[in-house]
N, C-alpha and C positions, 0 to 999 in steps of 0.2 A: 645578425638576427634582425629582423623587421620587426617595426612595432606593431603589429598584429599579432605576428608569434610570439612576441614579448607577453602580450596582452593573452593568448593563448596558453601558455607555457603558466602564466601566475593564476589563470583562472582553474586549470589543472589540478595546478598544485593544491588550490583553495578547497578543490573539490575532494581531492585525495584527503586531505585532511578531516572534512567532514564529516564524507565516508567511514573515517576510523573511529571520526568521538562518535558516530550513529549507531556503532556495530553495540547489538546487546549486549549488556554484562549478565544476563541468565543464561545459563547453557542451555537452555530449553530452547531460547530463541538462535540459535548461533545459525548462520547461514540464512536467516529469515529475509534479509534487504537481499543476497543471490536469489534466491524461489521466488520470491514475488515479482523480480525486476524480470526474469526470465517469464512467466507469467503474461505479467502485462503483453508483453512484447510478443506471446504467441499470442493473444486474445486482441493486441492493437492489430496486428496483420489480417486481421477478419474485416475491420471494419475499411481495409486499405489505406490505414495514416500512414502519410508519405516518411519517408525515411530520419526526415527531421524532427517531426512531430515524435515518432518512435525514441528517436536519441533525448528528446526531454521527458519523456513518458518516463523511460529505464532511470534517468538521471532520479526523478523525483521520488521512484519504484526504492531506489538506493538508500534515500535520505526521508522516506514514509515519516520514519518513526522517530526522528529525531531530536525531537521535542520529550521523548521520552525521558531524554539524561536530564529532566526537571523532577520525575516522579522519585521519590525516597525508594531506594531499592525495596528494602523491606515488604515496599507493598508491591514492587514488581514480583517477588519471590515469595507474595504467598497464598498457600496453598488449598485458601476457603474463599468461597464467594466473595467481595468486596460489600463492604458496608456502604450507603448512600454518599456519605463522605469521600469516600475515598474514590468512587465511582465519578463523585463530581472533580475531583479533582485532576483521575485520570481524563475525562475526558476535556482538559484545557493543553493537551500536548499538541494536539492541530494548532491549536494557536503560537504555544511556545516556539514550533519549527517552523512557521511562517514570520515570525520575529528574529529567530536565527538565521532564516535565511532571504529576507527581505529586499538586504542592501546588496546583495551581490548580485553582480551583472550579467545573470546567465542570458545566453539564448533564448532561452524556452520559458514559459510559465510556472517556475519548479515550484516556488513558496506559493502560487496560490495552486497549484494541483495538492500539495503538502497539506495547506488549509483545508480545504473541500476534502480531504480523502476519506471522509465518516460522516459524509452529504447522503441521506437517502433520496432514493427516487421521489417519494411521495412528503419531503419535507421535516419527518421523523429524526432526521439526522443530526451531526453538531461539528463545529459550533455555531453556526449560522439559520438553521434551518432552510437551505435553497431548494430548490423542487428544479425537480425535472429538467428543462435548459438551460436552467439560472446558473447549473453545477458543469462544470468542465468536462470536455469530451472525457480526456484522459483522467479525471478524478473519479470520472463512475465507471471506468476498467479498473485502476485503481483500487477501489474499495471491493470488487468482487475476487482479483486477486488477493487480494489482503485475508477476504474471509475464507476464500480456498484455502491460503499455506495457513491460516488458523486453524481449520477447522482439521486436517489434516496431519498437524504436528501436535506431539506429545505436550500436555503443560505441566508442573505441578498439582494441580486439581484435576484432570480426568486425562485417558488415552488417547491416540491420535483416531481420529475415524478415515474413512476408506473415502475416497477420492468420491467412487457413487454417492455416497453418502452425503459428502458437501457439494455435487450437483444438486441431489433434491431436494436439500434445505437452499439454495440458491435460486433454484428454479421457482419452489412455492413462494417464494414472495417477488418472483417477478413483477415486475411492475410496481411491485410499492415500493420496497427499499433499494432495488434494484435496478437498473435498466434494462428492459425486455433485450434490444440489440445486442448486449454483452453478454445475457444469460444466453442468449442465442446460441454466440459465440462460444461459451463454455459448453455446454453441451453438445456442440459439433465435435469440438476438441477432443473432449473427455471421451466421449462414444467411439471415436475414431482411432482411439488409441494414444494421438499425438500428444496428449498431457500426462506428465507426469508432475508427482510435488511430495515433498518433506520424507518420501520415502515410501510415501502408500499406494496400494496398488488400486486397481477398479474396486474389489471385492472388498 
């Protein structure tokens, strides 16, 4: 074996592993890092990233949420709005996964797309507040997949809604929290049939 494949083979592995502390402990989210990662990957191909760019997109698509296995279950698992506290708290898991996954030597930009995946367009976002091109190509496909397979799958506090439904809540804040280019993208998708996610149909 070469030491590339060496090198190849343990980066793997590394990844395999991550992938599995990533995987949710709510059943509500189970499959969520699959629908997103698949996602991305139909909504990168719009904007034509090259094939490589795609394989770190899906990678980081994989490992989004990573930073989660920091939040106390209990508040992943319940089932009333979030108190201020706990909202601030949730929102330090970009950070946690970007600290988890900092030192490893991927290819692609995986911990800072990880970072930025909750960047809005218009700077609103966290934990950084980046605007517009300060935020990764693939962080702001990223964050609109994200809200898709959200918006679309079932949680403890409310029903999944219809696929139409998380286009035109995505669509109406084009441009501010979002990327006009990607909402683009989504709405070609969706309208064409080619998307699907968490289970729900157009209607």
């Amino acid at each position: 074996m070469t030491e590339q494949k060496r090198v190849e083979v343990g980066l793997r592995r590394d990844i395999d592993a991550l992938i599995d502390q990533a995987k949710p402990r709510n059943p509500h989210h189970l499959n969520n890092q699959e629908r997103v990662a698949s996602l991305v990957c139909a909504l990168g191909e719009k904007p034509s990233l090259n094939v490589q760019t795609l394989r770190g997109l899906r990678m980081a698509a994989m490992l989004h949420d990573i930073g989660m296995v920091m939040i106390p279950q209990d508040m992943v698992d319940k089932p009333d709005k979030l108190s201020e506290e706990e909202f601030s708290l949730l929102r330090q898991h970009p950070q946690a996964g970007f600290d988890m996954l900092q030192h490893i030597n991927f290819p692609w930009p995986v911990a800072e797309i990880v970072l930025q995946h909750h960047e809005h367009f218009d700077g609103s976002g966290y934990p950084n507040g980046l605007t517009e091109w300060e935020i990764l190509d693939e962080a702001r496909i990223l964050l609109v997949a994200d809200v898709v397979e959200a918006i679309t799958t079932e949680r403890p506090y409310r029903a999944a809604s219809s696929l139409k439904d998380a286009v035109w809540e995505i669509a109406n804040k084009s441009g501010t929290l979002y990327d006009p280019d990607v909402v683009d993208a989504l709405t070609q998708l969706a309208s064409s049939g080619q998307l699907t996610t968490g289970g729900s149909s157009w209607e």
